[in-house]
Structures are given as C-alpha cells and as structure tokens.
N, C-alpha and C positions, 0 to 999 in steps of 0.2 A: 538542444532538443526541446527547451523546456522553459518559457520566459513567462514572468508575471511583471507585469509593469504597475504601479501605484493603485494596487488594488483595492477596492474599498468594499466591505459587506457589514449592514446593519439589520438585525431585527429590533424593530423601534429603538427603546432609548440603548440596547445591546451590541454593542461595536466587538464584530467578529474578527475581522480583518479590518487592519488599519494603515492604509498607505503599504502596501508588502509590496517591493520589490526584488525578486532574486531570481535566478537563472537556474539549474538543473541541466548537467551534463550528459550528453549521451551516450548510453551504454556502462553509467556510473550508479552506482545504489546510494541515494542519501534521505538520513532518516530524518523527519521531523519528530523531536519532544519534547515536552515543557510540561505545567499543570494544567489538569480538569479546566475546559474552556479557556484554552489559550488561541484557538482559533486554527490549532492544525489537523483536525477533520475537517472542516470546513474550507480550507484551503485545499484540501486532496481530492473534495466533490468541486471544487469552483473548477478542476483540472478539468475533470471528466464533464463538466456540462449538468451537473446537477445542481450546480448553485449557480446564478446567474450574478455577478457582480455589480452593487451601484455604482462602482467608477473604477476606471483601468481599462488593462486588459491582459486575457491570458491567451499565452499563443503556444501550440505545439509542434514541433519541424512548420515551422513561418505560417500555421496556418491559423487562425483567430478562432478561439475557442466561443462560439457564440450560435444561435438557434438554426442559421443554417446550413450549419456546420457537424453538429454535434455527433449524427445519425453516423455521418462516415467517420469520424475521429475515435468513436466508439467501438467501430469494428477492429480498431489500428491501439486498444488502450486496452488490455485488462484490466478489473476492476473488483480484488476481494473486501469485503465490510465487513466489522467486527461478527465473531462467532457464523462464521461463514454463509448467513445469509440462503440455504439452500430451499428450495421451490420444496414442500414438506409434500405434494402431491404426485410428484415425477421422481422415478428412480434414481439411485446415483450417475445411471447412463441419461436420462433425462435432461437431468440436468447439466450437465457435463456438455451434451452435444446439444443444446437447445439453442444455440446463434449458430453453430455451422447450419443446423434446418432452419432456421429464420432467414438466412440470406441464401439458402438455396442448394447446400454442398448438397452431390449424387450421395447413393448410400453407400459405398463403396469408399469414397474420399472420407465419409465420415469414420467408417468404419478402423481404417486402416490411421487416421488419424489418434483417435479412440486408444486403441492399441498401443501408440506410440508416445500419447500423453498419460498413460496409466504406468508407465514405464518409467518418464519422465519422472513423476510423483512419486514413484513406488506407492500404487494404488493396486490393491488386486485385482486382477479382472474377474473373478469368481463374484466378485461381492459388486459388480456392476448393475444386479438387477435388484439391491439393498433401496428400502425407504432408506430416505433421512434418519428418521425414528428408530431405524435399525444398526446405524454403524454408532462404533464409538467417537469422541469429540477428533482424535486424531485424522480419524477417516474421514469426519464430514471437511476438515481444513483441506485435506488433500481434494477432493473432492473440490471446494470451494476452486482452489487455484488450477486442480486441472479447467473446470471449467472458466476461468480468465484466460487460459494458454491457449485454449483451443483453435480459435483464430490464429492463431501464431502473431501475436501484439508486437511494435516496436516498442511499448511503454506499459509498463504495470506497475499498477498505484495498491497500495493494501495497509486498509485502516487497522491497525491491532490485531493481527490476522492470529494472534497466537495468547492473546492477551486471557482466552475463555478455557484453558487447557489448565492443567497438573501439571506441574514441577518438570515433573519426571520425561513427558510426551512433549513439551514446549521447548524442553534441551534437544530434546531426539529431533526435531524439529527444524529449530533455530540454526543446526547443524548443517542439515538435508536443502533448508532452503539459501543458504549461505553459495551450498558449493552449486546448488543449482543458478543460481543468480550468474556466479562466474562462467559457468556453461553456456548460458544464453547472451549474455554477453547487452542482456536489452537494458534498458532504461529505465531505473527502477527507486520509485518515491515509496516510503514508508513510515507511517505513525506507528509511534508506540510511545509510552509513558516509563519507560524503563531505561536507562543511560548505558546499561549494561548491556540490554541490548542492541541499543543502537551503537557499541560502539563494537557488537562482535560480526554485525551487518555492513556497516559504512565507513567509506574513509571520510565522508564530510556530513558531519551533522548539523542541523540548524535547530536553533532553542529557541522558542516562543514563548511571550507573555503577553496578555493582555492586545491579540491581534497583530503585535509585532512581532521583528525579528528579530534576539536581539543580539544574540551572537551566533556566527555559522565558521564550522572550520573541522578541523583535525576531533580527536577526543582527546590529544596533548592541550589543543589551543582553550577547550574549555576547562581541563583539569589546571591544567598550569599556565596558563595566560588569559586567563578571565577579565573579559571589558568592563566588566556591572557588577556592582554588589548581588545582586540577584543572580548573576551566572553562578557567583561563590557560595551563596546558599543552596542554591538547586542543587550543586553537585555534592556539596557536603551533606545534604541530606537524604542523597541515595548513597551516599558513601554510608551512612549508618544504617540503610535499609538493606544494603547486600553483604556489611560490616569488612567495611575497608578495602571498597575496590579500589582497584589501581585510578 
C-alpha cells in the first residue's frame, strides 16, 4: 500500500530523513517510534504530501506522492496531528464534515454518514453542535478521527493522536481505537513515543534514530533480538519508564 524509496528530507544543516527505505502493508497498523526528532512525524507528513522530499520517493497504492497528485491522494488518506488539530471556529459537526462539503457530498449523504461515523467513534450526537472549547480532550480526539474517517480513507496516518490526554482517557482510548483499527480493516501508519504503545497497536514496529531506520519488526524482534546498541537502550529505557514491561 505504502512505499518510500531512499528518502531524503533536510532543513539546512538538519537531516530529517535520511535515505529511508521501507514498505507498509495494506490493511496492517505499524507504529513508528523512537526519540524527540528522530524523523518519524516528518516521515508521516512526507506520506500525506505535506513534506515534499529532496530525494526519493514516496508512493501510495503505485501512485507517486508528489504536487500533482496530492489533492486526490488526500481524499483516499486520513490524517489526525498531535492534540487533534480541530478548526476552534466550526463545531464539532463542522469540523467532522468539512471535506465531505469541500468535495461536494449532498446533505443527505453527509448526514447519514455523520450518523454513522459518530457511531463508529462513539461520539455522541447530542454534543455535535459543541465548540472545540467545549468538549473535553477525549471528545475533541474522537472528534479529530471521526473527521479523517469521514471520507471513508484506504489509509490513515495519526501523529500522537493520544499523546495530549490523562492516563486514564488515553487507555480508554488506546482500547477503542485498537479494535476499531481491526474493524476497518484499512491501512494504518502511527507515531508515538511510547513502546507500550506501539506494541498494544501493531504487529510491526519501526524504530528511528537520527532520520533512519533502524530496526523494524515484531515487539519480540526489538525486545529480544535487538540489531544496535541503541535498540537495547531505547527499550531498556522505557522498560524503566512503564517499570518492567514485558
């Protein structure tokens, strides 16, 4: 579904991505994570057409991710960004349905979709004419992703989509979007900083340092067969931060 071929992205002397080649399976969930500026937001905007790459290329179902291309690859990609990103001017129906009216759905098709992605999320529909300002952080995530789904995407990419939440609403969560993932069945890229939770999301993780890749696989392959000293500190040191996960 999902190719990067020798991907190159620099901000001046700042090397974001460096040579990244990997592939992404369709209708598979794999998480990118590593540390602070390892180059895996940046890779998840190069997906969607927000980053343009200085060398490579990224392609999605064989189609080349590049300027004119992006407008249609976008309608086929949902796209949530850390702390959900939500229009603070448009209600939570606003925003939720603001690309089925930007490409034209009747109101009826909106409607009836509406309905069925608040469902989807378990979003309530009482609280669809809520500001931003007015839900709590769990409701604006819902929110966030009903509005990626709405199109009904072959591929949804989501930066940290859980990362700005409590404890408490980020497990409730972590849960809900898990088994949704397995329902839809679509293609699904995701950053997070957390090894725990990339490993309660995906069967194939990829670890980044410093714009590379540097080991991808199982969450056995980096616990218990680590390529790089660096894989074996990464994971030791979230072993101490969630005190001895498996």
């Amino acid at each position: 579904m999902i190719e990067l071929t020798e991907v190159q992205k620099a901000y001046g002397p700042v090397v974001a991505l460096d040579d990244v080649t990997a592939r992404f399976e369709a209708g598979r969930t794999t998480v990118l994570i590593g540390p602070s500026g390892c180059g895996k937001s940046t890779l998840l905007r190069a997906l969607i057409g927000l980053v343009q790459p200085d060398a490579g290329t990224v392609r999605i179902a064989d189609t080349p991710v590049e300027p004119s291309t992006v407008r249609a690859l976008r309608h086929s990609t949902g796209y949530v960004i850390q702390q959900g990103g939500l229009f603070p001017h448009l209600t939570a129906e606003g925003n939720v349905t603001l690309a089925a009216r930007h490409v034209g759905w009747s109101p009826t098709d909106i409607r009836v979709r509406l309905e069925e992605i608040c469902g989807l999320v378990r979003f309530p529909v009482d609280r669809l004419s809520a500001w931003p300002g007015e839900l709590s952080g769990g409701q604006r995530q819902r929110v966030s992703l009903a509005r990626a789904l709405m199109l009904r995407p072959e591929v949804l990419l989501l930066d940290e989509p859980l990362g700005a939440l409590d404890p408490m609403i980020r497990a409730e969560l972590q849960d809900e979007l898990r088994e949704l993932f397995r329902r839809l069945g679509r293609t699904v890229v995701m950053v997070t900083h957390d090894l725990a939770e990339a490993a309660h999301f995906a069967g194939r993780i990829v670890l980044m340092r410093a714009g590379r890749i540097v080991q991808a696989g199982t969450i056995e392959d980096l616990t218990e067969r680590p390529t790089a000293e660096f894989v074996e500190r990464f994971v030791s040191a979230q072993r101490r931060l969630h005190g001895g996960m498996a």
